[in-house]
C-alpha positions as CSV (number, residue, x, y, z in Angstrom):
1,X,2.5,6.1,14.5
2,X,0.0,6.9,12.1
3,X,-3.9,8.5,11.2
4,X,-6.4,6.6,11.6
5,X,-10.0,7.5,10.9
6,X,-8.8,11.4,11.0
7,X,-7.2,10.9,14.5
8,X,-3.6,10.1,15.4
9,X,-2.5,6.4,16.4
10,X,0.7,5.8,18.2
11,X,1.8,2.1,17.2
12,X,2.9,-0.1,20.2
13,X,1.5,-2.2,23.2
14,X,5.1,-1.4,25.0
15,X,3.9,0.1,28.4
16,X,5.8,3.6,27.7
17,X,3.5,3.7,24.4
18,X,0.7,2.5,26.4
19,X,1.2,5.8,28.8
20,X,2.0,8.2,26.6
21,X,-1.3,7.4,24.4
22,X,-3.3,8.1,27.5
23,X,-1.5,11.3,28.8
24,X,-2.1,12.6,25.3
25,X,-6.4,12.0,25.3
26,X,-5.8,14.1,28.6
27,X,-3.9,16.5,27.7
28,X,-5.7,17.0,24.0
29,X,-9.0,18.2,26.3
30,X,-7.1,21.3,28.2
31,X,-5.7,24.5,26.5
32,X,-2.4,24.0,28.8
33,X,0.9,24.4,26.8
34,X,3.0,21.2,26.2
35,X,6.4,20.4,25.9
36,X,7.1,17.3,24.3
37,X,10.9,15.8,25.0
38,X,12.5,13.3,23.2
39,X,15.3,12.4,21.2
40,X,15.6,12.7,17.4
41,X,13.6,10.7,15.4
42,X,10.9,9.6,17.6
43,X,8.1,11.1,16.8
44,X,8.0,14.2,18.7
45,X,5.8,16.3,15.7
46,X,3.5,13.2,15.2
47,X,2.5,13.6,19.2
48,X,1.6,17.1,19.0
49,X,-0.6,16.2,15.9
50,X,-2.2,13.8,17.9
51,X,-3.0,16.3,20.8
52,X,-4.6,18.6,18.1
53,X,-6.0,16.3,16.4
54,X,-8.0,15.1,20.0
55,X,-8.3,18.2,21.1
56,X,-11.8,20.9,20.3
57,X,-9.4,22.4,18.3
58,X,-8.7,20.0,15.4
59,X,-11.1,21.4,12.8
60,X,-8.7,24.5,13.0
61,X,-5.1,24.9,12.1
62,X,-2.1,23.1,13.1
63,X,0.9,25.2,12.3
64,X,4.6,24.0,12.9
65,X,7.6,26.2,13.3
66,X,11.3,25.0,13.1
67,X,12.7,27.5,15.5
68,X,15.8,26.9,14.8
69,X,15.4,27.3,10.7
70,X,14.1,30.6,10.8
71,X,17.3,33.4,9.7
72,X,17.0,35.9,12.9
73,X,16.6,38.8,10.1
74,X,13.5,37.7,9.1
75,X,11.9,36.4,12.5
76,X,9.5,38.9,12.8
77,X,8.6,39.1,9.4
78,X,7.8,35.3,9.2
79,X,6.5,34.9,13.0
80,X,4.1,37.8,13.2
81,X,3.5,39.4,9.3
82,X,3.9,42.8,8.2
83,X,1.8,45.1,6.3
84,X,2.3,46.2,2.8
85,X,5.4,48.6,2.5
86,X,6.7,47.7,6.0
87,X,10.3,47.6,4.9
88,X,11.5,47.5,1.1
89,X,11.1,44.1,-0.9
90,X,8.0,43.9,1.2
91,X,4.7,42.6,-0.6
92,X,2.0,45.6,-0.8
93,X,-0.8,43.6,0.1
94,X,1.2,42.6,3.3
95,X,1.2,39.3,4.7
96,X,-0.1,36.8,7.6
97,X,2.8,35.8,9.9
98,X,2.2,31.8,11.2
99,X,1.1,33.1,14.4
100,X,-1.5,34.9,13.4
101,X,-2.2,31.3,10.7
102,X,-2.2,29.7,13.9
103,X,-5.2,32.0,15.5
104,X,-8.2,28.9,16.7
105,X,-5.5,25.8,16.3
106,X,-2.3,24.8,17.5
107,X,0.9,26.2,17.2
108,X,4.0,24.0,16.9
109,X,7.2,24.6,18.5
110,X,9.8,22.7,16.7
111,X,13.1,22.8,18.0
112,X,12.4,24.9,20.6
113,X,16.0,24.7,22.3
114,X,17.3,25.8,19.1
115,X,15.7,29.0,19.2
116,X,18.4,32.1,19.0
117,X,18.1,34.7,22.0
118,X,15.9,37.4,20.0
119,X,13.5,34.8,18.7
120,X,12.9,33.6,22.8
121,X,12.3,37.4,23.9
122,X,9.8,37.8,21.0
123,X,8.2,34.4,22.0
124,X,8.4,35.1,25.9
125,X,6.2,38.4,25.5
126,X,3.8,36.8,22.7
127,X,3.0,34.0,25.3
128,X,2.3,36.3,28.3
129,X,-0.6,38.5,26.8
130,X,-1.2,36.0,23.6
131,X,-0.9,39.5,21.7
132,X,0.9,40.6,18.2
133,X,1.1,43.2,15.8
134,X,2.3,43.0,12.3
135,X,5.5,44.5,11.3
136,X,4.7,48.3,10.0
137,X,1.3,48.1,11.4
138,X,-0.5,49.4,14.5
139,X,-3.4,47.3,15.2
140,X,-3.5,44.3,17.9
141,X,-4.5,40.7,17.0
142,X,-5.2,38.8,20.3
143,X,-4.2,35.2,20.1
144,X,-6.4,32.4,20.6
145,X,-3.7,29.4,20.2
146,X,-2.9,26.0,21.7
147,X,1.2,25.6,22.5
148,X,2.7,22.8,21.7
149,X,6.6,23.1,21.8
150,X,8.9,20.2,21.6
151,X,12.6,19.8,22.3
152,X,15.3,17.0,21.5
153,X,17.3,19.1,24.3
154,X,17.3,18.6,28.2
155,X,16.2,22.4,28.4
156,X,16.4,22.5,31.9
157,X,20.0,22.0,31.0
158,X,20.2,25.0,28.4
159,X,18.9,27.5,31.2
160,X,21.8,26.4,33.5
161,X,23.9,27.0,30.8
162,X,22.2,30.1,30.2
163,X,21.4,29.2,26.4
164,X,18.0,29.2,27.4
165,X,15.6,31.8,28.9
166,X,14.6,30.6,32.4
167,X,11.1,32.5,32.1
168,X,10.5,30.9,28.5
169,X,11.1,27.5,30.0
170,X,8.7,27.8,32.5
171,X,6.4,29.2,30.4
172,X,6.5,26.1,28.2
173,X,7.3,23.1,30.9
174,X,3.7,23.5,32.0
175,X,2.5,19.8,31.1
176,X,5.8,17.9,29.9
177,X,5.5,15.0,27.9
178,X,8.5,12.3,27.3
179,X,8.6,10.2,23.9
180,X,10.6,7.4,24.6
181,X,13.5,6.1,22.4
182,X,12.7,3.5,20.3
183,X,15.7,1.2,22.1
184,X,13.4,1.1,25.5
185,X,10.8,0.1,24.2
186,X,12.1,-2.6,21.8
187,X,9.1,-5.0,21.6
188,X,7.2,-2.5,19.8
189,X,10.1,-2.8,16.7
190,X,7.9,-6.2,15.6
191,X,4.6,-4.0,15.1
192,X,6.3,-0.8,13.6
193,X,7.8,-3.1,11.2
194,X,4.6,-4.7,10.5
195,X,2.5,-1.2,10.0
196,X,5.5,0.3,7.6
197,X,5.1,-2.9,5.2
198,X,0.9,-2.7,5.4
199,X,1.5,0.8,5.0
200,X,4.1,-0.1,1.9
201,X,2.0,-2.9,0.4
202,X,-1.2,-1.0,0.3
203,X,0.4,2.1,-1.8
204,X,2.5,-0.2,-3.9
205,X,0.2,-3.2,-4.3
206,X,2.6,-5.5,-3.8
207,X,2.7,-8.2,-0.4
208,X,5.9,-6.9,1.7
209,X,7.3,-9.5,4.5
210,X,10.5,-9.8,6.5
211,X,11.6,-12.7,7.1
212,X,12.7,-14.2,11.2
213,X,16.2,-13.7,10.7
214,X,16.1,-9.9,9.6
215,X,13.5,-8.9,12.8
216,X,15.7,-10.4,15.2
217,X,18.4,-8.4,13.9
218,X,15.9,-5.3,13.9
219,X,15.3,-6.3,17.5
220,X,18.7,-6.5,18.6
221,X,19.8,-3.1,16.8
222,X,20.2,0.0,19.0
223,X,18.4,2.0,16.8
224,X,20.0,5.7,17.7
225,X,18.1,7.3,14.9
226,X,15.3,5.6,16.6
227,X,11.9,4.7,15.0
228,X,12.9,7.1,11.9
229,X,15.8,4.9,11.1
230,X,14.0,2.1,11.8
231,X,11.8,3.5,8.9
232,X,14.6,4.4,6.8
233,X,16.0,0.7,6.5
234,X,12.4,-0.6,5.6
235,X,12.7,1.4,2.8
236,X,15.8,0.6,1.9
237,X,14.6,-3.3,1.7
238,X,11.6,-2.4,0.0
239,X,13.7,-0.7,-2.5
240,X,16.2,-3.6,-3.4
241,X,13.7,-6.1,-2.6
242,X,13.0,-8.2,-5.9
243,X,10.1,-10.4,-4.3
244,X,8.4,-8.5,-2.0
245,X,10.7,-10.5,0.8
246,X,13.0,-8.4,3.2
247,X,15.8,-10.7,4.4
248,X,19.2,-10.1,6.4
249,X,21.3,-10.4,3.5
250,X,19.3,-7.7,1.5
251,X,20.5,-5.6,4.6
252,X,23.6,-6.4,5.2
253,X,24.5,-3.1,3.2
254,X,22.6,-0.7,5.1
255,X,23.6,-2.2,8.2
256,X,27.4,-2.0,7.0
257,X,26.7,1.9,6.9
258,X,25.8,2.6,10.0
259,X,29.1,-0.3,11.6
260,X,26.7,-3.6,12.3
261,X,27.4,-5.4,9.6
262,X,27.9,-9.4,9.7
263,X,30.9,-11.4,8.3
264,X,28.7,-14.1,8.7
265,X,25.1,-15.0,9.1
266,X,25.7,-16.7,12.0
267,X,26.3,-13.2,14.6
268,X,23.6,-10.7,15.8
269,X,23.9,-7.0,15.6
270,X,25.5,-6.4,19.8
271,X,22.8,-4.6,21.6
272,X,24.1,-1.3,22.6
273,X,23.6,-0.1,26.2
274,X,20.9,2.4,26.4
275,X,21.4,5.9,27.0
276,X,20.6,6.9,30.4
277,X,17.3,10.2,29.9
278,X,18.6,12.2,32.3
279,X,15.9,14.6,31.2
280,X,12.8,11.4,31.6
281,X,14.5,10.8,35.3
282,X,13.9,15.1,36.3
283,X,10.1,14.8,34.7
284,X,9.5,11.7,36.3
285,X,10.8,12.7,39.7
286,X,8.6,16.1,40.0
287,X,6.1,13.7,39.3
288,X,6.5,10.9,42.4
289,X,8.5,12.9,44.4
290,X,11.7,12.0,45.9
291,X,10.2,10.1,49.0
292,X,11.4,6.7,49.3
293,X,8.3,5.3,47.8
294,X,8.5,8.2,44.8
295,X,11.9,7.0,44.1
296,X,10.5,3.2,43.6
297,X,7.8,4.5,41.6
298,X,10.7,6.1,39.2
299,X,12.5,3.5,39.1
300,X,9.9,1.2,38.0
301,X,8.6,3.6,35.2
302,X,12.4,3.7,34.2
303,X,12.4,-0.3,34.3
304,X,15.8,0.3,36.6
305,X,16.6,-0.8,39.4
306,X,16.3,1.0,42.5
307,X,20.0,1.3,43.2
308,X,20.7,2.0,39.8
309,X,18.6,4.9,40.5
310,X,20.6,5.9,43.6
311,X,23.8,5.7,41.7
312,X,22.7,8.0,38.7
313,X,21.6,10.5,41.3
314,X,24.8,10.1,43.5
315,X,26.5,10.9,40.4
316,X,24.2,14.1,39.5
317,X,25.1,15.0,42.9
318,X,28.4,14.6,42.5
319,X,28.9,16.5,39.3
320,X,26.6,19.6,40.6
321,X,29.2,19.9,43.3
322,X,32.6,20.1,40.7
């Protein structure tokens, strides 16, 4: 992923990245909140950039939160501002919370599943009147803001769990948007690689290349950090690299680190079986239905099998009932 010519590029031809590219110039146009789903480390921030950035909105503010960062004594504090002398320590001139920084843009939603209980009751009632007031004061700022939350959590989960509010989750799950893990969609690992050298050689001046032996063994990795790993262990060869040259044996550390390393040259990094997204399978099937001819449409957007798809919901079945 990266800018390009002030607007935000997803890098890829795989057919997940393909989709996702275009649900993102659609969604950019509407005001609808968004919650973007995905694992760790693939990209989840960069999307919602790319919706502001395409959206009428991107010549105002794009404000990120990391819900899960901010200490619960200073949520209101941070989230909404306070006016001079609203509690001791306090500034005197006061100070704009990041909603308020927000007010014409987008705000980000980082985290949002790690958000603590008082931090979603504040949320819940900012996003049903788009109203705040700073801490201490008395007057009303009315919101005009774009939501953009994202999650590495299945929150439809959390609320069953009841670690999530049920009415904040539906106030968020209006237009859900899955980034895919960087293991399903493994023949875009060639051009990643590619952009990060470009993207390396350009800032360094120096000509960055891996060599045939080192991108098969990117292309048979799992990848569980996903495209930020993939990242990380450019940079590690770029790092030790004395030529400009990027070669298994350069890696064979890093690799080591993370379990795959190689006694010999001769064996590839084992492919690990892919995580089932239970969360990609509940989006998708709101989507298509669950019609005979909606569960084929799932299935191929899942690149399963149709009774692969039948057994992973015999077994959500199955553990509903215990």
């Amino acid at each position: 992923m990266s800018f390009v010519n002030g607007n935000m590029q997803l890098v890829g031809q795989s057919p997940a990245i393909c989709r996702l590219r275009e649900q993102i110039s659609k969604v950019a146009a509407m005001d609808a909140v968004v919650l973007v789903q995905g694992e760790s480390g693939t990209g989840k921030e960069l999307v919602a950039r790319a919706i502001h950035m395409q959206s009428p909105r991107h010549q105002k503010a794009f404000v990120a939160i990391n819900c899960g960062a901010i200490p619960e004594s200073l949520t209101e504090s941070i989230l909404f501002g306070y006016e001079g002398g609203a509690f001791s320590g306090a500034h005197s001139a006061g100070q704009t919370g990041l909603l308020e920084k927000a007010n014409g843009g987008t705000l980000f939603l980082d985290e949002a599943g790690e958000m603590p209980p008082s931090l979603q009751a504040k949320m819940l009632r900012t996003l049903q009147n788009y109203k705040i007031r700073r801490v201490g004061g008395s007057q009303v700022c009315q919101l005009d803001v774009r939501i953009v939350a994202a999650s590495n959590r299945n929150l439809r989960d959390a609320v069953k769990s009841g670690r999530f509010r049920e009415d904040l989750f539906y106030r968020l799950d209006v237009i859900p948007l899955i980034v895919p893990p960087l293991r399903e969609r493994q023949g875009d690992i060639r051009l990643l690689v590619e952009f990060f050298l470009e993207s390396y050689s350009a800032a360094r001046g120096i000509r960055y290349e891996i060599s045939s032996g080192l991108l098969k063994k990117f292309e048979a990795y799992a990848w569980p950090g996903n495209v930020r790993e993939l990242k990380n262990f450019v940079e590690y060869g770029i790092c030790f690299s004395e030529d400009g040259r990027l070669t298994k044996k350069l890696l064979e550390p890093r690799f080591a680190l993370v379990g795959a390393s190689e006694c010999s040259g001769a064996r590839v990094v084992r492919r690990r079986k892919p995580a089932f997204d239970a969360t990609h399978l509940e989006t998708l099937l709101r989507r298509y239905g669950r019609s005979t001819e909606g569960k084929k449409a799932v299935a191929r957007q899942m690149g399963i099998s149709l009774a692969t798809l039948y057994r992973h919901l015999r077994r959500d079945q199955e553990d509903g009932a215990r």
